[in-house]
DSSP file (Angstrom, degrees, kcal/mol; ACC not computed):
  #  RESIDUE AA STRUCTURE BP1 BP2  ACC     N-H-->O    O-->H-N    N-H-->O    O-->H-N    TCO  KAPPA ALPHA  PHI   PSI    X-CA   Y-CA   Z-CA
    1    1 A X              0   0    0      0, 0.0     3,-0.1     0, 0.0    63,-0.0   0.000 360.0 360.0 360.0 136.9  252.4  101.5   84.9
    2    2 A X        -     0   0    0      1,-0.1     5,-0.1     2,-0.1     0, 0.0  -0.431 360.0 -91.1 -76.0 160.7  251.0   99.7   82.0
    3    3 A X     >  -     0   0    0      1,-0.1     4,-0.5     3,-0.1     3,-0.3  -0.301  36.2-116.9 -67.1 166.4  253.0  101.0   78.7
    4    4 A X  H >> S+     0   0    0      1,-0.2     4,-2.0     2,-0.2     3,-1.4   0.858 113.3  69.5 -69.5 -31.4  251.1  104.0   77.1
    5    5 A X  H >> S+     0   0    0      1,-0.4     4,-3.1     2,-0.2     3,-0.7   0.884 106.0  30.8-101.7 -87.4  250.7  101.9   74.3
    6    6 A X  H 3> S+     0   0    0     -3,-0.3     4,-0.9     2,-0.2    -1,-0.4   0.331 114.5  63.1 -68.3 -14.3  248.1   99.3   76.0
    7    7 A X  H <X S+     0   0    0     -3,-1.4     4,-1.3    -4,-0.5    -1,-0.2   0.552 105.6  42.4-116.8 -40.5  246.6  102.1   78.3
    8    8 A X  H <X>S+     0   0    0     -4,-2.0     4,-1.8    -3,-0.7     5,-1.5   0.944 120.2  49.5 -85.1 -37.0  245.2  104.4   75.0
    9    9 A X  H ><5S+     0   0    0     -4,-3.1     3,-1.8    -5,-0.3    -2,-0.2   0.953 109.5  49.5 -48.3 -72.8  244.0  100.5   73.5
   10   10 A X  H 3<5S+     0   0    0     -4,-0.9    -1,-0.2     1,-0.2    -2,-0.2   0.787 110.0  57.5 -45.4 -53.4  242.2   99.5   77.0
   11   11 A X  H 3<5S-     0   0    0     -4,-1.3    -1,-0.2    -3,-0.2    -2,-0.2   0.598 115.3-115.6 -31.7 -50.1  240.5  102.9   76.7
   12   12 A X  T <<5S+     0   0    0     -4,-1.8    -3,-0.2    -3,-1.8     2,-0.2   0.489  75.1 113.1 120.0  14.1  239.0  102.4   73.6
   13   13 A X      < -     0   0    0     -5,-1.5    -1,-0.6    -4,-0.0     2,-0.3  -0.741  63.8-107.2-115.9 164.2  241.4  105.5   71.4
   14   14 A X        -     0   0    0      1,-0.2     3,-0.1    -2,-0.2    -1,-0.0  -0.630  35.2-102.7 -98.5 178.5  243.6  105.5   69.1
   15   15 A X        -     0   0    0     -2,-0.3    -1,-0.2     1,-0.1   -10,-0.0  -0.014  43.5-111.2 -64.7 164.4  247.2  106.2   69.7
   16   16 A X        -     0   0    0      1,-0.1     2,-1.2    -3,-0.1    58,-0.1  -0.239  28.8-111.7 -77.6-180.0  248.3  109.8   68.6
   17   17 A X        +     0   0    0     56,-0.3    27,-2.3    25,-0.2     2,-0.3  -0.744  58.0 149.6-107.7 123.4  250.4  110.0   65.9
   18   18 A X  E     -a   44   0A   0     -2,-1.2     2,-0.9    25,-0.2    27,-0.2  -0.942  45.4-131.6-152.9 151.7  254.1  111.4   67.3
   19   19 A X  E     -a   45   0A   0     25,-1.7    27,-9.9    -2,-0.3     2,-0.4  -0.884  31.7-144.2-112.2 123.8  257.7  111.2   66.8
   20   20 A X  E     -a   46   0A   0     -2,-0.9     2,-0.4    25,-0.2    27,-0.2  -0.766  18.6-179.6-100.4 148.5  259.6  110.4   70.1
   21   21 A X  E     -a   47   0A   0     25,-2.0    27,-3.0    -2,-0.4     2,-0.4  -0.961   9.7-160.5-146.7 125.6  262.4  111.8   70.5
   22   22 A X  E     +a   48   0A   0     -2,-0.4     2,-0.4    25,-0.2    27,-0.1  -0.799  12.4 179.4-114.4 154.0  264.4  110.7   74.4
   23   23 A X        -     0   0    0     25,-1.3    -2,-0.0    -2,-0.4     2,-0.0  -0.979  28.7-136.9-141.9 147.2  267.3  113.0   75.7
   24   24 A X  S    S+     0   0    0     -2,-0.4     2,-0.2     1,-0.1    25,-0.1  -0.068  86.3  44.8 -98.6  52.2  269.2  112.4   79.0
   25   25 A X  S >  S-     0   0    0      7,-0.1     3,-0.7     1,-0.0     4,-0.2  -0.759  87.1-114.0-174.6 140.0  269.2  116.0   80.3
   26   26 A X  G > >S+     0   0    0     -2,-0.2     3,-3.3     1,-0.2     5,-0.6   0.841  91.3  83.2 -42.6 -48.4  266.3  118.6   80.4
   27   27 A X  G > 5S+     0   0    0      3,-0.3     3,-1.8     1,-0.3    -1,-0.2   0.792  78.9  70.4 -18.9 -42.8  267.7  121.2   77.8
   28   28 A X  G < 5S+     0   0    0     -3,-0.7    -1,-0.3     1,-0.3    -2,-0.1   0.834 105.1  30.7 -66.3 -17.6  266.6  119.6   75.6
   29   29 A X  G X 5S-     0   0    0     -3,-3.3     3,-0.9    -4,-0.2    -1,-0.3   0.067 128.1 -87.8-119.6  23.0  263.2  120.3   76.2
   30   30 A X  T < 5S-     0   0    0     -3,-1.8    -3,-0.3    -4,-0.2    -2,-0.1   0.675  85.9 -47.2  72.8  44.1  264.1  123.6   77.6
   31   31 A X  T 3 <S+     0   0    0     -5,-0.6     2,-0.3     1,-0.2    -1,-0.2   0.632 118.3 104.0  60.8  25.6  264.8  122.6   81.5
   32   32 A X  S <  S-     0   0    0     -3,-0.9    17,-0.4    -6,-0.5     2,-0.4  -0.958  76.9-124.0-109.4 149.4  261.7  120.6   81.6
   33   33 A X  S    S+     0   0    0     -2,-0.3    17,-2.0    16,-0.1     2,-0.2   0.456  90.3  17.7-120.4  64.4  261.3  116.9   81.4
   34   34 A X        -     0   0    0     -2,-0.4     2,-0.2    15,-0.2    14,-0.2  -0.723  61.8-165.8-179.5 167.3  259.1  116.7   78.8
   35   35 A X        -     0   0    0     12,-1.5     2,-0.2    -2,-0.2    12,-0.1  -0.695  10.6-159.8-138.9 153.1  257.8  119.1   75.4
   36   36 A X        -     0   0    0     -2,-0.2     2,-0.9    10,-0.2    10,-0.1  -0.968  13.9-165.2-130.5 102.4  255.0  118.6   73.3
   37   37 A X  B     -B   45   0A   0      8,-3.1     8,-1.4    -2,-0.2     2,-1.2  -0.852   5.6-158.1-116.2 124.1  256.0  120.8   70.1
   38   38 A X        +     0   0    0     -2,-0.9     6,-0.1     6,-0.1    -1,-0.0  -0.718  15.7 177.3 -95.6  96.0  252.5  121.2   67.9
   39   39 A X        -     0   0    0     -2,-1.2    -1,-0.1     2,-0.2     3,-0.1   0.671  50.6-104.0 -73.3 -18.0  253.8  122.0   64.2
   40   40 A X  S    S+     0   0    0      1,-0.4     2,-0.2     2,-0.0    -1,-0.1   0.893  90.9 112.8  78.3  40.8  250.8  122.2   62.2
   41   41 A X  S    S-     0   0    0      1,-0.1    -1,-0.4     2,-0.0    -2,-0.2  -0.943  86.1-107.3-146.5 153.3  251.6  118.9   60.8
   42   42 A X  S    S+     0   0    0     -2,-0.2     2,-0.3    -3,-0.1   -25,-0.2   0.810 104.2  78.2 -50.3 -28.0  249.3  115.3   61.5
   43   43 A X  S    S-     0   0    0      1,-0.1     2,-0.5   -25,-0.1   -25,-0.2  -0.777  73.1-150.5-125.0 151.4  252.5  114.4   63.8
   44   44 A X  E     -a   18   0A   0    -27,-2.3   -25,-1.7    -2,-0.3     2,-0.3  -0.653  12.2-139.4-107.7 126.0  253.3  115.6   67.0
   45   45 A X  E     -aB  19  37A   0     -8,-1.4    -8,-3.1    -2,-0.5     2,-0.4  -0.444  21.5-170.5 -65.6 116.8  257.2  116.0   68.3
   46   46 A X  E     -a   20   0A   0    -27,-9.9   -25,-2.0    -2,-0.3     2,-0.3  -0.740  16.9-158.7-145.7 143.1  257.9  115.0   71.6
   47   47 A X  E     -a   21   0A   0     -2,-0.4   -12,-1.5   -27,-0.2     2,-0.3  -0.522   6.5-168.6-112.1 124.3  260.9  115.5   73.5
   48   48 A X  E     +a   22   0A   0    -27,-3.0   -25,-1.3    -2,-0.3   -14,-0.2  -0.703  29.6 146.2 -58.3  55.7  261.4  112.9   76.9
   49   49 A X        +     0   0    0    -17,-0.4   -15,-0.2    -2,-0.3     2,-0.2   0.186  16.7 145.0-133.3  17.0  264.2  114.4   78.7
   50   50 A X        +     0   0    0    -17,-2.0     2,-0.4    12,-0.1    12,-0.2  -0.348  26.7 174.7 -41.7 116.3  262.8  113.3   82.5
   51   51 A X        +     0   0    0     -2,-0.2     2,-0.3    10,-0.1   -18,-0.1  -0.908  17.8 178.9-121.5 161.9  266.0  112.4   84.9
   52   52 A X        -     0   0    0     -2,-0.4     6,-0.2     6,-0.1     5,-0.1  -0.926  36.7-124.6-169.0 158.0  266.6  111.6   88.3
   53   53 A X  S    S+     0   0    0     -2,-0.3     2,-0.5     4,-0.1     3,-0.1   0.505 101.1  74.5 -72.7  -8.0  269.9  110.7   90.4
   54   54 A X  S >> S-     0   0    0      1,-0.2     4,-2.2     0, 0.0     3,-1.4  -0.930  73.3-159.8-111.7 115.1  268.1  107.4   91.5
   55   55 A X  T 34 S+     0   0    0     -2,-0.5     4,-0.3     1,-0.3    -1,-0.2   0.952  91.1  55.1 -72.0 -39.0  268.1  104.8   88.3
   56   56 A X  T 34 S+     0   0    0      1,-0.2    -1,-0.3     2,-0.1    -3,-0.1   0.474 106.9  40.9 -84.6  22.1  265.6  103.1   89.7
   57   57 A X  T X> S+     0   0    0     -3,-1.4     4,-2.4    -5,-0.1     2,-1.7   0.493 104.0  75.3-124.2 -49.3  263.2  105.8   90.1
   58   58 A X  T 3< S+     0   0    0     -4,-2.2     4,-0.3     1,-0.3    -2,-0.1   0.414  95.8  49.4 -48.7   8.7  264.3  107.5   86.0
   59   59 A X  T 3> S+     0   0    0     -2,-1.7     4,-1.5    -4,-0.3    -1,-0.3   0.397 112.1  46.2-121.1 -36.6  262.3  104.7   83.8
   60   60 A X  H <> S+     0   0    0     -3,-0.6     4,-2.8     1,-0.2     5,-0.4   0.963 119.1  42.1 -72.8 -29.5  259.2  105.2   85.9
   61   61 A X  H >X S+     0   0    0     -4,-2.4     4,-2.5     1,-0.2     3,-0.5   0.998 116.7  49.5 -74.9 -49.3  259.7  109.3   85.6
   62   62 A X  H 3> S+     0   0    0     -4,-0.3     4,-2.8     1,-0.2    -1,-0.2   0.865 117.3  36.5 -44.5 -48.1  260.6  108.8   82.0
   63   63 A X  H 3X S+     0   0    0     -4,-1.5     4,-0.9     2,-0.2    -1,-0.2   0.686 116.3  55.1 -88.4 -20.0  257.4  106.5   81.1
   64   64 A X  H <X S+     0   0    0     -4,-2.8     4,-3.5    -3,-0.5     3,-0.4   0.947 117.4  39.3 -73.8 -55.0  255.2  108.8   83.7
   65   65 A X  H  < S+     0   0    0     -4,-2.5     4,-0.3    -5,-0.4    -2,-0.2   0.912 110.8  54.0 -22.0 -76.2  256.6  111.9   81.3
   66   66 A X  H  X S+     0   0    0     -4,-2.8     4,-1.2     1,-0.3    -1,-0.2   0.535 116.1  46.1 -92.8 -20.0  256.3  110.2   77.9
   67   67 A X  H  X S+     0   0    0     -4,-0.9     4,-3.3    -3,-0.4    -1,-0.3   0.829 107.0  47.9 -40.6 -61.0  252.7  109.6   78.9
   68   68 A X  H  < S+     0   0    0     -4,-3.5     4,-0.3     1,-0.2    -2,-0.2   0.427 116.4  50.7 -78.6  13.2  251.5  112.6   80.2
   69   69 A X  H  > S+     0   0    0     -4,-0.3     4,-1.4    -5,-0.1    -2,-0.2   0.718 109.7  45.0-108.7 -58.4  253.0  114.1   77.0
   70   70 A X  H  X S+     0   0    0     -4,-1.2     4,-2.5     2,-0.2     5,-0.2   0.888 102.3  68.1 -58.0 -37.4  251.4  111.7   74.5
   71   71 A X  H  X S+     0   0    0     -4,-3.3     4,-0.6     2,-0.2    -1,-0.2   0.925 104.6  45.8 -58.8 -32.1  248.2  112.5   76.8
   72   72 A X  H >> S+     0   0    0     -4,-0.3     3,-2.9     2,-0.2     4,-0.8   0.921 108.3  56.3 -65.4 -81.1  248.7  116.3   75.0
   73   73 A X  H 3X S+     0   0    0     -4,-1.4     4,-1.0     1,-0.3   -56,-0.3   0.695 108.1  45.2  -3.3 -49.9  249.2  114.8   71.6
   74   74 A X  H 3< S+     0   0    0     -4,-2.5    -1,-0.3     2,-0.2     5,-0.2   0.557 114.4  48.1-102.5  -9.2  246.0  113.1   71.7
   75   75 A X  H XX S+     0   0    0     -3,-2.9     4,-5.2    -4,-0.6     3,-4.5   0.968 112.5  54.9 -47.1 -71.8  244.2  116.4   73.2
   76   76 A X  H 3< S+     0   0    0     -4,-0.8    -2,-0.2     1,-0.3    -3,-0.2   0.633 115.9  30.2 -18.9 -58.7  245.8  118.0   70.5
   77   77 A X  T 3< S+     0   0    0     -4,-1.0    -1,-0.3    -5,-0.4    -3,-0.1   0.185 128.0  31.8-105.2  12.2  244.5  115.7   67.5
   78   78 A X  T <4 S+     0   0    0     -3,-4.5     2,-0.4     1,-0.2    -2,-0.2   0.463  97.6  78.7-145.8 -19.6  241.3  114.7   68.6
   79   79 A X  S  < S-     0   0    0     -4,-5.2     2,-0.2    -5,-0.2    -1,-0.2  -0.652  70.9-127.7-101.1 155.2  239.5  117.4   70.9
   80   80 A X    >>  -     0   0    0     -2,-0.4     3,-1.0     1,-0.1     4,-1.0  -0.666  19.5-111.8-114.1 147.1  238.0  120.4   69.3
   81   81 A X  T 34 S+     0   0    0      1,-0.2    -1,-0.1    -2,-0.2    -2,-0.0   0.347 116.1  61.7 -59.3  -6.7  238.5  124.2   70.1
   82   82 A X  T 3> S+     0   0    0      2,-0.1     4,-3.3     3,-0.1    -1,-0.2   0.825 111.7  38.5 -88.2 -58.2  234.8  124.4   71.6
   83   83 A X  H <> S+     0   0    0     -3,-1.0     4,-1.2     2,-0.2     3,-0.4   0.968 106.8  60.7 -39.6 -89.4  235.8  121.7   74.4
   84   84 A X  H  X S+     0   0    0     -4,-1.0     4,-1.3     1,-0.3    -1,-0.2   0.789 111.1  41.2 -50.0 -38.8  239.1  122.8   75.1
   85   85 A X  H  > S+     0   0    0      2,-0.2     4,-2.2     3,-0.1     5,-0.3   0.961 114.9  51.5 -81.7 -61.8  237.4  126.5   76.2
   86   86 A X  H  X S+     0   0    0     -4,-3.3     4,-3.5    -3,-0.4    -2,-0.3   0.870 107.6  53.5 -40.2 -44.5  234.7  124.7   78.0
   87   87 A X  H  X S+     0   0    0     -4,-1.2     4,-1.0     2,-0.2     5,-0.2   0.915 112.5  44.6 -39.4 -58.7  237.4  122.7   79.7
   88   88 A X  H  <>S+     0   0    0     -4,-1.3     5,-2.3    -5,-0.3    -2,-0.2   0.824 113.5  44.9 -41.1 -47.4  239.1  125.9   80.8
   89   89 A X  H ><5S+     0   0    0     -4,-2.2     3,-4.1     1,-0.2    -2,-0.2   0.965 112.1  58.9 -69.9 -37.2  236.2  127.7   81.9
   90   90 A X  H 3<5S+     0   0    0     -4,-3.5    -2,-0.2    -5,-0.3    -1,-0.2   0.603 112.4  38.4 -57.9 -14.4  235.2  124.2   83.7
   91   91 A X  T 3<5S-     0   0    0     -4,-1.0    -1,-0.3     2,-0.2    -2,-0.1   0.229 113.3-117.2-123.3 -11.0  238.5  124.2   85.8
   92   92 A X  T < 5 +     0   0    0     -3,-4.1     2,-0.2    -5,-0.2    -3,-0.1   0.839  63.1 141.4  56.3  29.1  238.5  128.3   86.5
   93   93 A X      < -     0   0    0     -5,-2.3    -2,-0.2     1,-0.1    -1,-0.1  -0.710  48.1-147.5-100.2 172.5  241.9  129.1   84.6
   94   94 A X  S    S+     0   0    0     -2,-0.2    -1,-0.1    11,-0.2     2,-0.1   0.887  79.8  39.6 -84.0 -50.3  242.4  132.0   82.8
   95   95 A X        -     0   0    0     10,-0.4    12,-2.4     1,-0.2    -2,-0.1  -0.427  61.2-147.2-142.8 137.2  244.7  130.7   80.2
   96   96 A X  S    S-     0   0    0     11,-0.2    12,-0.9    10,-0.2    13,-0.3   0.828  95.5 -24.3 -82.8 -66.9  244.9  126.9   77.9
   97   97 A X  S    S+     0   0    0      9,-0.2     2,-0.2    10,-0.2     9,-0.1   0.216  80.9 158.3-144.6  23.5  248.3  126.9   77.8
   98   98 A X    >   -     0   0    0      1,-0.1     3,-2.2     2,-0.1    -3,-0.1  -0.155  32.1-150.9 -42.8 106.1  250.2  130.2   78.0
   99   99 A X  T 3  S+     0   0    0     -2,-0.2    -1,-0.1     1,-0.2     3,-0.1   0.628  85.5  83.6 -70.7   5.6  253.6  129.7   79.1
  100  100 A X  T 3  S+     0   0    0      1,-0.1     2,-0.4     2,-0.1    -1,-0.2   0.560  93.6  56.6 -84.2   5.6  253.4  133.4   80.8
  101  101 A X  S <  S-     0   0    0     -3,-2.2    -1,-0.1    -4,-0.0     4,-0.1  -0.995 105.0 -66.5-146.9 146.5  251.9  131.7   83.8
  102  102 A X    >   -     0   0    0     -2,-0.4     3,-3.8     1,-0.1     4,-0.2  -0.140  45.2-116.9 -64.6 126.2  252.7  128.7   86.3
  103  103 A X  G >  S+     0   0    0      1,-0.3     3,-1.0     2,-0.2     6,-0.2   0.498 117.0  48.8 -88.3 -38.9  252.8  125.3   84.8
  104  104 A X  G 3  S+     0   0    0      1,-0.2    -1,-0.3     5,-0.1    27,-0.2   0.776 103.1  57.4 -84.3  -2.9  249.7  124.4   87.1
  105  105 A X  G <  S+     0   0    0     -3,-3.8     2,-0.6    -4,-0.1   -10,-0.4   0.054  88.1 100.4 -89.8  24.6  247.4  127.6   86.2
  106  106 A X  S <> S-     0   0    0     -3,-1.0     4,-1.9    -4,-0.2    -9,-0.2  -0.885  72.5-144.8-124.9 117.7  247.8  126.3   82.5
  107  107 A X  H  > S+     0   0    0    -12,-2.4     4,-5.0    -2,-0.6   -11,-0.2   0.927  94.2  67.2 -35.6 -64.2  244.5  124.4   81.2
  108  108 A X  H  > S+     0   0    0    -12,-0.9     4,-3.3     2,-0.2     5,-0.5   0.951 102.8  41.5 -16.9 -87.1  246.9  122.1   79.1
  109  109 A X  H  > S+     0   0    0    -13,-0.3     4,-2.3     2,-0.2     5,-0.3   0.934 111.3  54.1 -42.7 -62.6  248.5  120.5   81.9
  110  110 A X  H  X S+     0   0    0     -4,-1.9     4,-1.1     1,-0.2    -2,-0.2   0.945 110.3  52.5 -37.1 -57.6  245.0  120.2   83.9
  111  111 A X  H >< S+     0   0    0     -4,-5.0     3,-0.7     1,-0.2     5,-0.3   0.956 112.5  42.8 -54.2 -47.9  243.8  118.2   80.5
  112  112 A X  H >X S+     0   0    0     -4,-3.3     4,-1.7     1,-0.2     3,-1.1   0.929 116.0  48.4 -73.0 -21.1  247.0  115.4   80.4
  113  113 A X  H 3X S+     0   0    0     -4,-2.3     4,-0.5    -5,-0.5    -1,-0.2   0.757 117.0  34.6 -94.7   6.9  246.9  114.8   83.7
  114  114 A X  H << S+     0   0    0     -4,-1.1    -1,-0.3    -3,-0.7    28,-0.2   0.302 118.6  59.0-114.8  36.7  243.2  114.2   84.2
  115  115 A X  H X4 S+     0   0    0     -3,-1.1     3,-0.5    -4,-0.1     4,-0.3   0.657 109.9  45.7-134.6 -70.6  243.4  112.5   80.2
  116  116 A X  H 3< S+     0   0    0     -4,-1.7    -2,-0.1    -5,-0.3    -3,-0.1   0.575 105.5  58.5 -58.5 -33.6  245.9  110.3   82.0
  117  117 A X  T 3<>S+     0   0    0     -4,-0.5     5,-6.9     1,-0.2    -1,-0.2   0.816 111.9  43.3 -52.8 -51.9  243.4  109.7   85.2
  118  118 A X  T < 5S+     0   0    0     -3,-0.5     3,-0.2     3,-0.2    -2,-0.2   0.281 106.1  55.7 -94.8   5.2  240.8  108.2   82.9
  119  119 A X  T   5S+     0   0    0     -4,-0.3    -1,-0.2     1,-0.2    -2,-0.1   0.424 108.9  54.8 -99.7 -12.2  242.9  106.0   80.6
  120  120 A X  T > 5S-     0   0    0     -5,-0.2     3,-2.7    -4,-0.1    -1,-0.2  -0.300 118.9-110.9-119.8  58.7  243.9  104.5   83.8
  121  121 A X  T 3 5S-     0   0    0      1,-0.3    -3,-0.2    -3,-0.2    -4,-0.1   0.667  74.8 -59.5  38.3  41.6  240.5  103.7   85.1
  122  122 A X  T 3 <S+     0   0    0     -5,-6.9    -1,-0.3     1,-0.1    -4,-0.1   0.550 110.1 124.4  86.8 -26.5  240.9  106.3   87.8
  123  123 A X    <   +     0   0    0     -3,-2.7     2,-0.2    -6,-0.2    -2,-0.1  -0.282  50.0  88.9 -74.7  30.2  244.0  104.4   89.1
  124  124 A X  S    S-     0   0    0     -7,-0.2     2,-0.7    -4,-0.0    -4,-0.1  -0.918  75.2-128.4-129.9 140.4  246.3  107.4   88.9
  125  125 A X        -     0   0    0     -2,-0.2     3,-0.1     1,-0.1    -2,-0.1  -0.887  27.2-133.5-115.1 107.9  247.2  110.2   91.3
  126  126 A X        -     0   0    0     -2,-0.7     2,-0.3     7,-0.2    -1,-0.1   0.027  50.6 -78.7 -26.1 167.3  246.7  113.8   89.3
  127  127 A X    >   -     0   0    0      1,-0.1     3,-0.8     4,-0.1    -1,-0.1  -0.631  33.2-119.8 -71.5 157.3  249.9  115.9   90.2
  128  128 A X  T 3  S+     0   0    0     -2,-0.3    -1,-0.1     1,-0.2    -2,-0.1   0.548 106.1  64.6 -60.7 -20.1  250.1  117.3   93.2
  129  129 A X  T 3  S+     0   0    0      2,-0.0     2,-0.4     0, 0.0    -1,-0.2   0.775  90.2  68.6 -85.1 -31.1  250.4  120.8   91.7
  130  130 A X  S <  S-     0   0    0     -3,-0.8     2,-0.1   -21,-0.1   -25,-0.1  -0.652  73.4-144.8 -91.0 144.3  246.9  121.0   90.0
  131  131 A X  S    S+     0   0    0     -2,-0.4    -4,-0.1   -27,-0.2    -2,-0.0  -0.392  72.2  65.0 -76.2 174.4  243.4  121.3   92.2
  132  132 A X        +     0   0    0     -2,-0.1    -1,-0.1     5,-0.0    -2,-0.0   0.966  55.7 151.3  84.6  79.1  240.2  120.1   91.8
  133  133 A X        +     0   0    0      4,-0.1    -7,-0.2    -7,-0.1     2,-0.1   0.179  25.7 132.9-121.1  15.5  241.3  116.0   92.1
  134  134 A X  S  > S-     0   0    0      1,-0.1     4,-1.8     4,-0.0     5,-0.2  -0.460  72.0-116.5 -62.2 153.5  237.9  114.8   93.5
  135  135 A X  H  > S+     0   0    0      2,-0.2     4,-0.9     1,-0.2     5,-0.1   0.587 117.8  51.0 -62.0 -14.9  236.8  111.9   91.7
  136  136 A X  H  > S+     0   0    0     20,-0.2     4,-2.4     2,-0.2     5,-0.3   0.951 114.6  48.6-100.8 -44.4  233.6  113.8   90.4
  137  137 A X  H >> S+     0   0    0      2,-0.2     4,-1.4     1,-0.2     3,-0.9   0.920 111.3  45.8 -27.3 -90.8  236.1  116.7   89.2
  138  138 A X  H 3X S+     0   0    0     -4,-1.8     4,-3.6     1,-0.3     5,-0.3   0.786 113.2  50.0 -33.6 -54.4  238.4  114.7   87.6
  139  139 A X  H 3X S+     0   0    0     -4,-0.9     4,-1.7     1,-0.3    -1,-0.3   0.889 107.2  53.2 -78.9 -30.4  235.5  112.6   85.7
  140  140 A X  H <X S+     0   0    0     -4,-2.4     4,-0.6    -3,-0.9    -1,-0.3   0.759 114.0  51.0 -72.9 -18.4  233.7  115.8   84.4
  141  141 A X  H >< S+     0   0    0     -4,-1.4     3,-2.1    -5,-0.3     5,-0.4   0.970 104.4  48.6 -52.3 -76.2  237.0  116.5   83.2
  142  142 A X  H 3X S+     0   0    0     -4,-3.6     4,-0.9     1,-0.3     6,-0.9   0.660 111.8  51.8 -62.4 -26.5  237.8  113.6   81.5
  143  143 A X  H 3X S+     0   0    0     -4,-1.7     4,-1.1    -5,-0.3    -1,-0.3   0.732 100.2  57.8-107.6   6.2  234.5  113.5   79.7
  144  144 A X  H X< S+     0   0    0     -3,-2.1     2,-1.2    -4,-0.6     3,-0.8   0.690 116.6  38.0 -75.7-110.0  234.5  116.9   78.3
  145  145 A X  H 34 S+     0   0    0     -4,-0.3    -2,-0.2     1,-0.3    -3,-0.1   0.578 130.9  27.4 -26.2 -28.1  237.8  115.9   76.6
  146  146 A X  H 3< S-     0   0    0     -2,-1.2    -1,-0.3    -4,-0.9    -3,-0.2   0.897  89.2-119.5-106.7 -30.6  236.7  112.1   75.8
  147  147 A X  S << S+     0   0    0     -4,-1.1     2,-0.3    -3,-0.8    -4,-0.2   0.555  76.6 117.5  91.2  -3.4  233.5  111.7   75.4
  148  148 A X        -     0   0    0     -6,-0.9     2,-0.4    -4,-0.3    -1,-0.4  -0.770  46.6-153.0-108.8 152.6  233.6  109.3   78.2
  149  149 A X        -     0   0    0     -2,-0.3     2,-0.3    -3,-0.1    -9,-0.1  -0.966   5.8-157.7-134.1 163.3  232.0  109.2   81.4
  150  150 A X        -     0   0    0     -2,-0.4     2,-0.4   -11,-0.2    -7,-0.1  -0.864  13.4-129.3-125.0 168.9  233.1  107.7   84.4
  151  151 A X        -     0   0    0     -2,-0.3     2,-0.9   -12,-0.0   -15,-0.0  -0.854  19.4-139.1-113.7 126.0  231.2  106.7   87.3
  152  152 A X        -     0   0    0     -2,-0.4     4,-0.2     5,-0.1     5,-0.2  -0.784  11.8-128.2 -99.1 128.2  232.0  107.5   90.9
  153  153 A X        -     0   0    0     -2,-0.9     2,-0.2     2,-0.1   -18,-0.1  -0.274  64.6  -1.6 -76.6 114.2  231.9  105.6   93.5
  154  154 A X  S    S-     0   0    0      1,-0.2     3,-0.2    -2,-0.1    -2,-0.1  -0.799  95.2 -60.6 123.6-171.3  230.0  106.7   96.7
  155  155 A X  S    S+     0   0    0     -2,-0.2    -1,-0.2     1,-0.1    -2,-0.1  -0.194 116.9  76.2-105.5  51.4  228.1  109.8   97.6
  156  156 A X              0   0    0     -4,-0.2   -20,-0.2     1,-0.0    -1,-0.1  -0.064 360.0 360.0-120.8  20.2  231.0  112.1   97.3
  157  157 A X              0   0    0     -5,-0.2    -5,-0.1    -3,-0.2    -2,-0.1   0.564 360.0 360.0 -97.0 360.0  230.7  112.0   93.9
């Protein structure tokens, strides 16, 4: 994975503006691993705290994390409360980001990981947990949150 860095540049945004903050155990981020804490101030905190028992698999989980985490950040600071509801209805949750309901029924999550789909041209596999990961789904995502649209390739699109 290219660094996030180079991913929001090839894209054509700029980066969000965030204080990173890396932890070697979940707690810190409340047994998940990674937080996105929105203060009501231009920069957004965000907590890394992705492990795994294999070292060579914990810097891809970490940088897969610290991505899809910056990919909120930049929801956060650049897409507007009219979107962000249209996104919601477009995807058929109830809820943006209510933590009273499971991580993949929360619009939030749907947006970084299909924010994360389209900064990588389409060369990223959504998690497994959220639906609707057809290419024409994803890209009517990804341009109600960007502004972008992407083209799919084929007639299944």
């Amino acid at each position: 994975m290219q660094a996030w860095q180079d991913l929001f540049a090839a894209a054509g945004f700029e980066q969000p503006t965030a204080s990173i903050e890396f932890f070697d155990n979940e707690d810190a981020c409340g047994g998940v691993r990674g937080r996105t804490w929105f203060d009501n101030t231009e920069t957004t905190t965000i907590g890394v705290c992705a492990t795994h028992p294999n070292p060579e698999v914990e810097e891809q989980w970490r940088q897969r994390t610290l991505l899809h985490e910056m990919a909120h950040a930049w929801i956060d600071q650049n897409v507007g409360s009219e979107n962000l509801s249209a996104f919601t209805e477009l995807r058929g949750l109830e809820t943006w980001s209510s933590r009273d309901v499971k991580w993949e029924e929360r619009a939030t999550e749907h947006a970084a990981e299909i924010f994360m789909w389209g900064i990588q041209d389409g060369d990223y596999n959504p998690d497994f947990r959220i639906d609707g990961t057809s290419c024409s789904e994803l890209a009517a995502g990804y341009e109600l949150l960007s502004g972008v649209t992407v083209e799919c390739a084929g007639s299944a699109a």
